[in-house]
Each structure stands twice: as structure tokens, then as C-alpha cells.
N, C-alpha and C positions, 0 to 999 in steps of 0.2 A: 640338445639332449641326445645321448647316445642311444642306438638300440637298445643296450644293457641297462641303462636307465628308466627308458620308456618301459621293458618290460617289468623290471623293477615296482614303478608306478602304477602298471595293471596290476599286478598280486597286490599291491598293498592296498589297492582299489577291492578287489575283489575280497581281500578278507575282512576289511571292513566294511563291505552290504553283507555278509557272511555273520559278520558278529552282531550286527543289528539286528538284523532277521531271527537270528535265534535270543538275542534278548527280549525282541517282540514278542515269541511264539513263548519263552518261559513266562513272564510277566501277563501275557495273554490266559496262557493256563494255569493263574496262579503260582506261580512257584518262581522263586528269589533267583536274581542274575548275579553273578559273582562278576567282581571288576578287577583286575588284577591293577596296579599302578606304583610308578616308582615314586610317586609321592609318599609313600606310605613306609616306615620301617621295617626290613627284613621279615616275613612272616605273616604281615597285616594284609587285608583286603579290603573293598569297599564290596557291601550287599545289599543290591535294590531289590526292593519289596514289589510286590503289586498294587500295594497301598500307598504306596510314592515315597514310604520313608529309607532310609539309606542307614545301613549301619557299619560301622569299622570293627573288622572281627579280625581275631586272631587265628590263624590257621595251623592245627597241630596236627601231624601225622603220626597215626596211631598203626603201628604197621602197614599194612595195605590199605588202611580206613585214613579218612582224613575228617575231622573233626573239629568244631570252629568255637571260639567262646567271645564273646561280647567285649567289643573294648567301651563303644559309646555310641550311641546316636549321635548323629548330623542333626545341625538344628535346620530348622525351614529356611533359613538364608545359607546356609551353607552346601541343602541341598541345591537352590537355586543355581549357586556357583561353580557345585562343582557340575550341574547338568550342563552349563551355559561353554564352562571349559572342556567338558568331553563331547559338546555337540548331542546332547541325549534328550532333546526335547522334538 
């Protein structure tokens, strides 16, 4: 592995104990962690609750505002899979 690599590897290490941590501390203090993910088409997110349930929302930007409407909940095996796939347990 090159230097350029290896450094490469620490940020990408580093943003993700970054993104954990603040997922921890939102769902800590109540309040929903947004997932961004390319599984999802243009516009969708995934959004964890503190209550453990996950929902896929659509994200519209309302001028400077951004604003989200429900597409569906995750069902409980689905939450499982996608926790197991992003490592969120």
C-alpha cells in the first residue's frame, strides 16, 4: 500500500468513528440519524429512530429548508439486514 493510500485509509477510518459517534449521540438524545445510501433512488434516504425503527423518506428541498415525506417503513427483518450490512449494531 502506498503512502497516498494508507493516508487515504486513515480519513476514511476517521470519518467513519465520526459518523458513528454522532449517530450514537443523535439516537442517544432522541432525535433520528439520517443515512444517506446509493441503494436508494435519487432523492430517498434511510431514517433511524431511537426506537430502532428505520424509515425510507423522500427528501425535498424547499428552498433553503429541506423537508422529508414518508415513503415506507422497514419491516423488523429488513431492519436487521440492513443494520448487519452497514455494521450499525
Amino acid at each position: 500500500m502506498t503512502a497516498f493510500e494508507t493516508e487515504i485509509a486513515l480519513q476514511d477510518k476517521r470519518v467513519s468513528e465520526v459518523t458513528r459517534a454522532l449517530r450514537q449521540r443523535n439516537l442517544n438524545n432522541n432525535l433520528p440519524f439520517l443515512i444517506l445510501s446509493e441503494d436508494l433512488p435519487e432523492g430517498q434516504a434511510y431514517r433511524e429512530f431511537p426506537d430502532g425503527h428505520i424509515e425510507i423518506q423522500e427528501i425535498i428541498e424547499d428552498g433553503a429548508d429541506l423537508k422529508s415525506k414518508l415513503v415506507r417503513n422497514l419491516t423488523r427483518a429488513e431492519v436487521v439486514d440492513f443494520r448487519l450490512k452497514n455494521g450499525l449494531f
